[in-house]
MDTraj code that builds the backbone (N, CA, C; nanometers):
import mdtraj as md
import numpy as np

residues = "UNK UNK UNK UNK UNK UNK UNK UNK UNK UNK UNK UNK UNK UNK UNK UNK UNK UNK UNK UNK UNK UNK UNK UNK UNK UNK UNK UNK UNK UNK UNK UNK UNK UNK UNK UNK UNK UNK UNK UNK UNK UNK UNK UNK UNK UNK UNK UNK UNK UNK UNK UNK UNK UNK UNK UNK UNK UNK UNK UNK UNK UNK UNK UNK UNK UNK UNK UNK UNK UNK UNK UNK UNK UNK UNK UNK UNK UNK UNK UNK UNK UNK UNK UNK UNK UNK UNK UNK UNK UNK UNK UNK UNK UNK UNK UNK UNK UNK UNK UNK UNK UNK UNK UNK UNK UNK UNK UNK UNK UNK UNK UNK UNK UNK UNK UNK UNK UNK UNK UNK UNK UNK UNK UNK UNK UNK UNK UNK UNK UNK UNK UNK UNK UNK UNK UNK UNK UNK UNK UNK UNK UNK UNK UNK UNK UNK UNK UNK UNK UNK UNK UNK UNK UNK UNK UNK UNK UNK".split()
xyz = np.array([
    [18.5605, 16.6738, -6.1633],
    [18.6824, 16.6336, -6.0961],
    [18.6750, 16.4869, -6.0554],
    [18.5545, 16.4457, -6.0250],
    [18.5541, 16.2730, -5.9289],
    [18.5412, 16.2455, -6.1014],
    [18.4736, 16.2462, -6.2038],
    [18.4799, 16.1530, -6.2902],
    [18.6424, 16.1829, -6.3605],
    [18.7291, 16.2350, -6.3177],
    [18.8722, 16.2261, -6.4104],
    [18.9363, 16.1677, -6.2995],
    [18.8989, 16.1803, -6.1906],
    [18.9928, 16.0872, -6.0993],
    [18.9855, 15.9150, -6.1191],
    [18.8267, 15.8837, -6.1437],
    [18.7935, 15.7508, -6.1746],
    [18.8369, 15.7354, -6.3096],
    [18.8545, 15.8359, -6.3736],
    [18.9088, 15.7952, -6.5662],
    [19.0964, 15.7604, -6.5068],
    [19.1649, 15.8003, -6.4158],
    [19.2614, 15.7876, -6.4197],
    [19.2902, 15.6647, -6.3194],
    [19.2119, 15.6092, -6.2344],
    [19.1914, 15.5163, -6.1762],
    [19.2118, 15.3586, -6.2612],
    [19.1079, 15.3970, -6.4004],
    [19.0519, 15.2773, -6.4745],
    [19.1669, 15.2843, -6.5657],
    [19.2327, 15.3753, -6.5926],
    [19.4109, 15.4009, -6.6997],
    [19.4749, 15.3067, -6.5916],
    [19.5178, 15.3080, -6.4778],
    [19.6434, 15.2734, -6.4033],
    [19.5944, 15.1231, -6.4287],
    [19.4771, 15.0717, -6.3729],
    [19.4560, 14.9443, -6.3580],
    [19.4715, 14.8828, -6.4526],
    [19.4340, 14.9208, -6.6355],
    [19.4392, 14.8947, -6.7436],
    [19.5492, 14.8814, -6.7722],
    [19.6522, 14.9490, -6.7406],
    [19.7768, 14.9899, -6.7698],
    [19.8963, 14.8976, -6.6790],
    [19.8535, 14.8486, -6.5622],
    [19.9422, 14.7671, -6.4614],
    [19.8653, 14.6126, -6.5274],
    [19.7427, 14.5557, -6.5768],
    [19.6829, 14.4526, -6.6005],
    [19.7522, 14.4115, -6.7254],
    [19.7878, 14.4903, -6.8404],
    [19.8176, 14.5008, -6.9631],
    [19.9925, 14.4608, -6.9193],
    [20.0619, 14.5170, -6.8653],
    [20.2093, 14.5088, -6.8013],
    [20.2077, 14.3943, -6.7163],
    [20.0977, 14.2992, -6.6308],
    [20.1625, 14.2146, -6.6023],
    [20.1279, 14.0986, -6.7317],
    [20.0335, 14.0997, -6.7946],
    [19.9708, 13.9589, -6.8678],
    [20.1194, 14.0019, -6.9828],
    [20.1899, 14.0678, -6.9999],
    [20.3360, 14.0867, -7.0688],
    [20.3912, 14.0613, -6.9952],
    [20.4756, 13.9903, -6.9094],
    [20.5373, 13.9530, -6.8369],
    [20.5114, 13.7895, -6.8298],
    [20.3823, 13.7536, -6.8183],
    [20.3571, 13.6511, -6.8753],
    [20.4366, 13.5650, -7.0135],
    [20.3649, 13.6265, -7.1148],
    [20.4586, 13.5758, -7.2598],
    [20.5614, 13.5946, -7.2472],
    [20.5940, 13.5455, -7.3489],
    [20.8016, 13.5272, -7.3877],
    [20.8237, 13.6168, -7.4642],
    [20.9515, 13.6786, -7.4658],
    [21.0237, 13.7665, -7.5452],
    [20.9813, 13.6616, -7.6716],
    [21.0224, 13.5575, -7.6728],
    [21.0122, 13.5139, -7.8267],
    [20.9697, 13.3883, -7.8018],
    [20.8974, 13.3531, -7.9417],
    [20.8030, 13.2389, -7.9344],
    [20.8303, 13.1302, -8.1005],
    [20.8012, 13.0227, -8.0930],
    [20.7890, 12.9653, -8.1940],
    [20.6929, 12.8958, -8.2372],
    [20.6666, 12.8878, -8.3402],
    [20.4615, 12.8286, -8.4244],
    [20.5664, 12.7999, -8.4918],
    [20.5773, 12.6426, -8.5837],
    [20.5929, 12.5714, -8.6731],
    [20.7368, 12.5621, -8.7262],
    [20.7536, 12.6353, -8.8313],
    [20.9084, 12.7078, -8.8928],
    [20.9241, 12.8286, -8.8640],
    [20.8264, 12.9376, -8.8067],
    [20.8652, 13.0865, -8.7874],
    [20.9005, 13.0702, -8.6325],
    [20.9836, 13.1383, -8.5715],
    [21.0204, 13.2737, -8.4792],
    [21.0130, 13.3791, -8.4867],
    [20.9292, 13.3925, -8.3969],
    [20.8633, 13.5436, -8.3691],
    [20.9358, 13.6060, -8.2460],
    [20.9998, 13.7534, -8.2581],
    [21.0679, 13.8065, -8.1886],
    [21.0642, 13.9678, -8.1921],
    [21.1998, 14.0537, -8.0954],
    [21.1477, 14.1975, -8.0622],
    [21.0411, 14.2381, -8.1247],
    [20.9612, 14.2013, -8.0443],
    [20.8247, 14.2634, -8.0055],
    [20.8237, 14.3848, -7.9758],
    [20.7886, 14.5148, -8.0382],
    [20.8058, 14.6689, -7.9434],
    [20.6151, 14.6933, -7.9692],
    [20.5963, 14.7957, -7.8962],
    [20.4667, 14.8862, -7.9225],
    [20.5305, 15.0554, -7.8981],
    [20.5091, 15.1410, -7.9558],
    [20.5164, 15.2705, -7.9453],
    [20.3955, 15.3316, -7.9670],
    [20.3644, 15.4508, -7.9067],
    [20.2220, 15.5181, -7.8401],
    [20.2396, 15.6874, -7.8887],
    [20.1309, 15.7380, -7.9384],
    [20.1653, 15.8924, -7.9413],
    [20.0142, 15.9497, -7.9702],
    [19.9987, 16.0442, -7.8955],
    [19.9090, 16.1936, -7.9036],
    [19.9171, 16.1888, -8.0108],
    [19.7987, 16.2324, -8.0854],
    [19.7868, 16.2767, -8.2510],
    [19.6565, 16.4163, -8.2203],
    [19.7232, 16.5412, -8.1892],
    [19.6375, 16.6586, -8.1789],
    [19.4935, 16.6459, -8.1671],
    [19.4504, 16.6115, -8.0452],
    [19.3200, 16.5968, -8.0288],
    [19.2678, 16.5052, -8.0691],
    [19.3276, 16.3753, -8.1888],
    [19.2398, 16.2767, -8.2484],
    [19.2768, 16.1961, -8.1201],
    [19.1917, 16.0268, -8.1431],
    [19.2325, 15.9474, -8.0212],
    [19.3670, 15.8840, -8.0486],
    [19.4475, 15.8147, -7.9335],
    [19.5932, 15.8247, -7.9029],
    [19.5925, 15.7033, -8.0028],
    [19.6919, 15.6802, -8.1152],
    [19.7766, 15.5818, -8.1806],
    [19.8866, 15.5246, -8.1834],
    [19.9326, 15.4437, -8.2027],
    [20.0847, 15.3717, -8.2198],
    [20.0766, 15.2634, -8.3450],
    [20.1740, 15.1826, -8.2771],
    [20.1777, 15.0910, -8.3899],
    [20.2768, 14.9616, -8.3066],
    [20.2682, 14.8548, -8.3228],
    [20.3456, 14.7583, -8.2504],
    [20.4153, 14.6805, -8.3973],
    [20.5301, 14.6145, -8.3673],
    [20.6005, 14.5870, -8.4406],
    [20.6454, 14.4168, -8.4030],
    [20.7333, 14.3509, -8.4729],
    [20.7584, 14.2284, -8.4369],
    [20.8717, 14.1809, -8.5664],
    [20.9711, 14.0691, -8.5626],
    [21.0504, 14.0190, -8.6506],
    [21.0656, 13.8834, -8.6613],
    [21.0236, 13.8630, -8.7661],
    [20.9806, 13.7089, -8.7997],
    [21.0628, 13.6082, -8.8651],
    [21.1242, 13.5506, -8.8539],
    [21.2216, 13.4207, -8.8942],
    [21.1848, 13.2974, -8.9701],
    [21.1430, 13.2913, -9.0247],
    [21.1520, 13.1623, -9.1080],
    [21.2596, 13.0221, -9.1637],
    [21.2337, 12.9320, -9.0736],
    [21.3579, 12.8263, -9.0984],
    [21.2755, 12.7762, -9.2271],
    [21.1582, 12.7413, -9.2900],
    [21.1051, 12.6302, -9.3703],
    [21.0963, 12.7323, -9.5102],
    [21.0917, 12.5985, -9.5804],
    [21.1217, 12.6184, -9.7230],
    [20.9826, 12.6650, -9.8006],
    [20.9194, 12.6815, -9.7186],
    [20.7673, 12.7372, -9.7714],
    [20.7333, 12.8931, -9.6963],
    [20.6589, 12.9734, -9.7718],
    [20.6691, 13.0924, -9.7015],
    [20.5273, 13.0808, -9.6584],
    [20.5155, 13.1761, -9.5515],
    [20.3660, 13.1981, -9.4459],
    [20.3346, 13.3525, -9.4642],
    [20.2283, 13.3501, -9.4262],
    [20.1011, 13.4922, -9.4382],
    [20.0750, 13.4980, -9.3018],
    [20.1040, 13.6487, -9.2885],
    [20.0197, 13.6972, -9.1352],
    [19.8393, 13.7431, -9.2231],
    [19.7807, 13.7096, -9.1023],
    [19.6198, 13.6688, -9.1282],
    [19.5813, 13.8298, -9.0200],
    [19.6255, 13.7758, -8.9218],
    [19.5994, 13.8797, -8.8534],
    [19.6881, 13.9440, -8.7072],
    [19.6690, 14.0735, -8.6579],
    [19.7578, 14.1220, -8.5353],
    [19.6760, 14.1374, -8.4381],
    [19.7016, 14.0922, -8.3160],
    [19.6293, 14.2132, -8.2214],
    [19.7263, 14.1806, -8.1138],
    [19.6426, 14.2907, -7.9853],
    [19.7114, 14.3603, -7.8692],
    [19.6179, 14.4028, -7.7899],
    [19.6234, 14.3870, -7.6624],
    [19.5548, 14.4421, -7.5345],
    [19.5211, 14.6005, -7.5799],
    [19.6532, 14.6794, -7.6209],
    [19.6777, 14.7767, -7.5947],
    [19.5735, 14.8829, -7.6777],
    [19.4865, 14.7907, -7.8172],
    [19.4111, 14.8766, -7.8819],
    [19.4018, 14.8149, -8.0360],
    [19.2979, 14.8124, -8.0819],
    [19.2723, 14.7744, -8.1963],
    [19.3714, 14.8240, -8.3137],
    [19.3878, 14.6657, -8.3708],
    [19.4597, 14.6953, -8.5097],
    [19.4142, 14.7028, -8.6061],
    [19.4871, 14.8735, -8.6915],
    [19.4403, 14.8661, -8.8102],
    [19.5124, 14.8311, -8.9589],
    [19.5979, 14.9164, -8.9935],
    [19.6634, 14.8646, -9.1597],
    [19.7609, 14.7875, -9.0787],
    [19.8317, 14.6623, -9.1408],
    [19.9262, 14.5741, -9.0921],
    [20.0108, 14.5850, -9.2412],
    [20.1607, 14.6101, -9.2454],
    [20.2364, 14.6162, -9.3098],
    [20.3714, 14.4926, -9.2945],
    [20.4437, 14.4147, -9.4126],
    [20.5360, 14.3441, -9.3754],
    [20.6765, 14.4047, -9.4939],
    [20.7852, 14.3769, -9.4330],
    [20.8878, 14.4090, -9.5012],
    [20.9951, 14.2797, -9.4928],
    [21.0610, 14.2286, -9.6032],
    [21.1379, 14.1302, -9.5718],
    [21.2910, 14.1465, -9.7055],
    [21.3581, 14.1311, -9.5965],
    [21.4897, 14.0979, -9.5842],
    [21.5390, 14.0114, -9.7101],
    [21.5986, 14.0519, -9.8160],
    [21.6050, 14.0078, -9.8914],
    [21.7567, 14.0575, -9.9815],
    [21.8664, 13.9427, -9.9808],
    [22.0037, 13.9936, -10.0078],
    [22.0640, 14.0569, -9.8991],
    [22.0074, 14.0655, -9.8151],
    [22.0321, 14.1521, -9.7060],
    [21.9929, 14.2723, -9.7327],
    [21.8939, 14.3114, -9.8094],
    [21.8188, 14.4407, -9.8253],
    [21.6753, 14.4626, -9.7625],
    [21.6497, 14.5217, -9.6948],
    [21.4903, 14.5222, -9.6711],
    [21.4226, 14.5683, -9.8352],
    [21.3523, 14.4895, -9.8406],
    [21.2365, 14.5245, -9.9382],
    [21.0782, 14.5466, -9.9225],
    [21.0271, 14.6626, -9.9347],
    [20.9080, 14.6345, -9.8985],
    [20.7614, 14.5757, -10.0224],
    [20.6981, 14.5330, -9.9588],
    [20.6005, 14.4507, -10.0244],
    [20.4965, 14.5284, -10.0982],
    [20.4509, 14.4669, -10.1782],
    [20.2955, 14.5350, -10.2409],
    [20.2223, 14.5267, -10.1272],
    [20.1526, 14.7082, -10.1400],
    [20.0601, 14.7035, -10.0464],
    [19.9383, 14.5836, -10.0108],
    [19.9376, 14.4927, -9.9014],
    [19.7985, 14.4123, -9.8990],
    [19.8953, 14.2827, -9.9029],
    [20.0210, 14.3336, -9.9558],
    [20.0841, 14.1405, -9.9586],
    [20.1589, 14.1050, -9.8033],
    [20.1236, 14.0274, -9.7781],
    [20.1600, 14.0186, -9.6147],
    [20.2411, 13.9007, -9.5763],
    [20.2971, 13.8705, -9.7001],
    [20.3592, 13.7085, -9.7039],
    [20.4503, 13.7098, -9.7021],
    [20.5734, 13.6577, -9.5807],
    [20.6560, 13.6067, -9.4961],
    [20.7752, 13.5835, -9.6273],
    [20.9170, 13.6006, -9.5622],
    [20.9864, 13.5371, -9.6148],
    [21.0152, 13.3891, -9.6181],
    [21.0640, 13.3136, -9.7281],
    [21.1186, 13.1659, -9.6933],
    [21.2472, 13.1825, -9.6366],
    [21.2981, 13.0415, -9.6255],
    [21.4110, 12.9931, -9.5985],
    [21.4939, 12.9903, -9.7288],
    [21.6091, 13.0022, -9.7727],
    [21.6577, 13.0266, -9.8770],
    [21.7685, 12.9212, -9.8392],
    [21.9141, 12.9126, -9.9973],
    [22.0252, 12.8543, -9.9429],
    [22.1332, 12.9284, -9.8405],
    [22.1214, 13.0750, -9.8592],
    [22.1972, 13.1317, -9.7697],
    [22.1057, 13.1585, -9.5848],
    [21.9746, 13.1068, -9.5665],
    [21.9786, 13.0867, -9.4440],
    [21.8387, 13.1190, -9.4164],
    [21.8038, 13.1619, -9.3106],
    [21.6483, 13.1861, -9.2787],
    [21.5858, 13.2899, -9.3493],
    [21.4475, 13.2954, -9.3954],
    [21.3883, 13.4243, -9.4464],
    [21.3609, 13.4808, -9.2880],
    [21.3784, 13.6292, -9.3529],
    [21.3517, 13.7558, -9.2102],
    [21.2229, 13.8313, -9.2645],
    [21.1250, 13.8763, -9.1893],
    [21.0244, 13.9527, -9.2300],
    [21.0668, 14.0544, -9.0878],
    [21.0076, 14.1816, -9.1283],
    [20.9325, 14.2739, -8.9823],
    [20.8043, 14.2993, -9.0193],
    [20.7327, 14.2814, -8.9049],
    [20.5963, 14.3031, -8.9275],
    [20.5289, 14.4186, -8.8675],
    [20.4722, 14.5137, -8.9149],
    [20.4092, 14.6286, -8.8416],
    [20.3026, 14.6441, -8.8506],
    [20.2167, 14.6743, -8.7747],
    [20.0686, 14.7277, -8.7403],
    [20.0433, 14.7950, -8.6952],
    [19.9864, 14.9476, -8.7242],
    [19.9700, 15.0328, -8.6821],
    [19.8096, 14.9969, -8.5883],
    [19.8170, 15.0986, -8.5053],
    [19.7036, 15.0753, -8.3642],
    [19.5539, 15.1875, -8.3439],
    [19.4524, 15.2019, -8.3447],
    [19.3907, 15.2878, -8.3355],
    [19.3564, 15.2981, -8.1843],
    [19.3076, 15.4165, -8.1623],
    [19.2076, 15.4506, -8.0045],
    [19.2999, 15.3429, -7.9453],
    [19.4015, 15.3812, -7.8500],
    [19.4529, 15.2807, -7.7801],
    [19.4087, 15.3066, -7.6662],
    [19.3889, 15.1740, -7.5998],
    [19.2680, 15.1775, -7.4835],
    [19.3130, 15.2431, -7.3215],
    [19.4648, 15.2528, -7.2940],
    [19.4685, 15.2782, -7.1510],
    [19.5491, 15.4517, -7.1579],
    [19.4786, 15.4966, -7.2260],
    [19.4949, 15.6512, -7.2580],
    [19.6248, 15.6852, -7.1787],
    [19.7992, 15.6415, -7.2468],
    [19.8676, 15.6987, -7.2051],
    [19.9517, 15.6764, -7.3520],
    [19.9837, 15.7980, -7.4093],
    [20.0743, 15.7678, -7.5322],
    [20.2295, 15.7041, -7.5065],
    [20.2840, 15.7225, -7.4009],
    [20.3920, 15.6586, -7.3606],
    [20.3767, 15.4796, -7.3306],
    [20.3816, 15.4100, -7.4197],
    [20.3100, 15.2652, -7.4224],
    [20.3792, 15.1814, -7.2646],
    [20.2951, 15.0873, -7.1943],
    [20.3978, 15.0355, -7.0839],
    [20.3645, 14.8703, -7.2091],
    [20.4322, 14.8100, -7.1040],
    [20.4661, 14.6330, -7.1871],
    [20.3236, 14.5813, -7.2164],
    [20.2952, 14.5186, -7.3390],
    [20.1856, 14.4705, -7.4055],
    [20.2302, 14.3077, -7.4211],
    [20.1331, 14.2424, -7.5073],
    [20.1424, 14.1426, -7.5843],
    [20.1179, 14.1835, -7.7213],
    [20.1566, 14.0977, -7.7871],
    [20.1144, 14.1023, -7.9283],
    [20.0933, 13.9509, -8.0155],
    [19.9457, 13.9206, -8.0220],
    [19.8893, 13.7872, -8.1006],
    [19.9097, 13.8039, -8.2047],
    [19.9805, 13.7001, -8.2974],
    [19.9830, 13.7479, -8.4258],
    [19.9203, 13.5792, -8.4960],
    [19.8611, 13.5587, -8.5950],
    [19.8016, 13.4344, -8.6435],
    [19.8552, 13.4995, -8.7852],
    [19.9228, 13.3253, -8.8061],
    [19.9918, 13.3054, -8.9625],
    [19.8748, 13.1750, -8.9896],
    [19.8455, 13.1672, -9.1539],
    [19.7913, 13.1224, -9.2207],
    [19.8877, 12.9718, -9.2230],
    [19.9422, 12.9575, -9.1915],
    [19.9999, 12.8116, -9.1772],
    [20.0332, 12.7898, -9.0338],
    [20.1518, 12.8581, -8.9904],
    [20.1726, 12.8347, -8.8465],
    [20.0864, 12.8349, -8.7314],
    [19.9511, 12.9237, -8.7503],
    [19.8550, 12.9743, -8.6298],
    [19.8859, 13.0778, -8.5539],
    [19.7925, 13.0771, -8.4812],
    [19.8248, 13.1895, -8.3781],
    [19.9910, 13.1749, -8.2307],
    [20.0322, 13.3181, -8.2554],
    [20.1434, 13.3032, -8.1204],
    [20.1568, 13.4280, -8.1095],
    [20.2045, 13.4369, -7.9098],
    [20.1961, 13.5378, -7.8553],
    [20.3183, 13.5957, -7.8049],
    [20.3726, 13.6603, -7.8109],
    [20.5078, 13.6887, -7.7802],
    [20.4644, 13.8863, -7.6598],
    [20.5712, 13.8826, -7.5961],
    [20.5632, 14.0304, -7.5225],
    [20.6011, 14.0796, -7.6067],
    [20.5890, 14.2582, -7.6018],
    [20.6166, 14.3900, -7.6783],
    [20.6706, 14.5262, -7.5677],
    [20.7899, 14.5289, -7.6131],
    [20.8004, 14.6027, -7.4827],
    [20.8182, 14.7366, -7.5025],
    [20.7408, 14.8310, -7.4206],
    [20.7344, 14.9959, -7.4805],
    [20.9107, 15.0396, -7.5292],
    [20.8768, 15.1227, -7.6602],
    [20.9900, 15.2210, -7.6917],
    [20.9191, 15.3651, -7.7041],
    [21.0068, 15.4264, -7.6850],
    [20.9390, 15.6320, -7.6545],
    [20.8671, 15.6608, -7.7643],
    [20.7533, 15.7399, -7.6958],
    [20.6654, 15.8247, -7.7892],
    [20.7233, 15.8661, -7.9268],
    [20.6457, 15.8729, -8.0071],
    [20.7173, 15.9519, -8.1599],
    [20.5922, 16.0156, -8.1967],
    [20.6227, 16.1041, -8.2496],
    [20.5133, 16.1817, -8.3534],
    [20.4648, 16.1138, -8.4574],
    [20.3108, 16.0941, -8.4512],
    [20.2540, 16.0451, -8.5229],
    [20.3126, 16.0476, -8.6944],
    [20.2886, 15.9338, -8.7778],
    [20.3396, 15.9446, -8.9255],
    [20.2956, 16.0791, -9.0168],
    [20.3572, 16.0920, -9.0749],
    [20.2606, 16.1944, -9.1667],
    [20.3347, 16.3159, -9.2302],
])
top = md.Topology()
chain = top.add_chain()
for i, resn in enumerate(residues, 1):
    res = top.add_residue(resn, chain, resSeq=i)
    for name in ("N", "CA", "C"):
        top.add_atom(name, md.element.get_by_symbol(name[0]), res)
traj = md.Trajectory(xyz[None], top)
C-alpha cells in the first residue's frame, strides 16, 4: 500500500512538471522555412503491455526546398516508429515507409506535412495524456519545440 501511494505521488509530480514545462513552449514555432503547429499527444492502456500513444504535429513549409524530420521526442515517453504524410493537390498522401521528407513550397502555396510518432512505456503512467512538449529536429531547419496538448484516450492501433 505505502509503495503505490509513493508510485502515485511520483505520477502527479511527473505529470504537473510535464504540464507546466508545456505551458512554457508555444502552440507554434518557427526553424527556418517550416512552421510547426497543432501539436496533440494521445495516451492509451494496451491490455497489460506498458501504456502507449503517439504525439502528432503539422508542418508548413514556405521554402522551395524540402526538409527531413531526423528525429521526435517528448517528456511524455520515448519515441518509436515516426511516420509523415503530406498534402499534396490537396490530397493527403502517404509516404514510403522510412521516407520522412517534408513537403516543399509549390506555385499554389506552402507544402503541408503531418507528422506522427508513435510513443512507447510512457513515463507518468496515466493513459489519459495531460499537456507535453514535443522536440522535433529537421535535417536542415534543426531542432524546435512547440506544446502538444492532450486529446482523449483511443484504443490502441491494431
Amino acid at each position: 500500500m505505502r509503495f503505490h501511494l509513493v508510485g502515485a505521488i511520483c505520477a502527479i509530480v511527473t505529470a504537473a512538471a510535464g504540464a507546466a514545462h508545456a505551458q512554457d513552449a508555444p502552440a507554434s514555432a518557427q526553424a527556418g522555412d517550416l512552421t510547426i503547429s497543432q501539436g496533440h499527444m494521445m495516451g492509451w492502456a494496451g491490455g497489460g503491455k506498458p501504456l502507449g500513444g503517439e504525439v502528432a504535429f503539422t508542418v508548413e513549409n514556405a521554402g522551395a526546398e524540402p526538409d527531413r524530420v531526423v528525429s521526435v521526442s517528448t517528456p511524455a515517453g520515448p519515441s518509436g516508429e515516426v511516420s509523415v504524410q503530406v498534402a499534396r493537390d490537396g490530397r493527403a498522401v502517404k509516404l514510403e515507409p522510412g521516407d520522412l521528407t517534408l513537403a516543399a513550397a509549390t506555385a499554389d502555396g506552402p507544402g503541408l506535412s503531418r507528422v506522427t510518432a508513435q510513443l512507447t512505456g510512457l513515463t507518468h503512467g496515466a493513459p489519459s495524456s495531460v499537456p507535453t512538449t514535443i522536440t522535433v529536429t529537421f535535417e536542415r531547419a534543426g531542432p524546435v519545440t512547440v506544446s502538444a496538448r492532450p486529446v482523449s484516450p483511443a484504443p490502441p492501433p491494431g
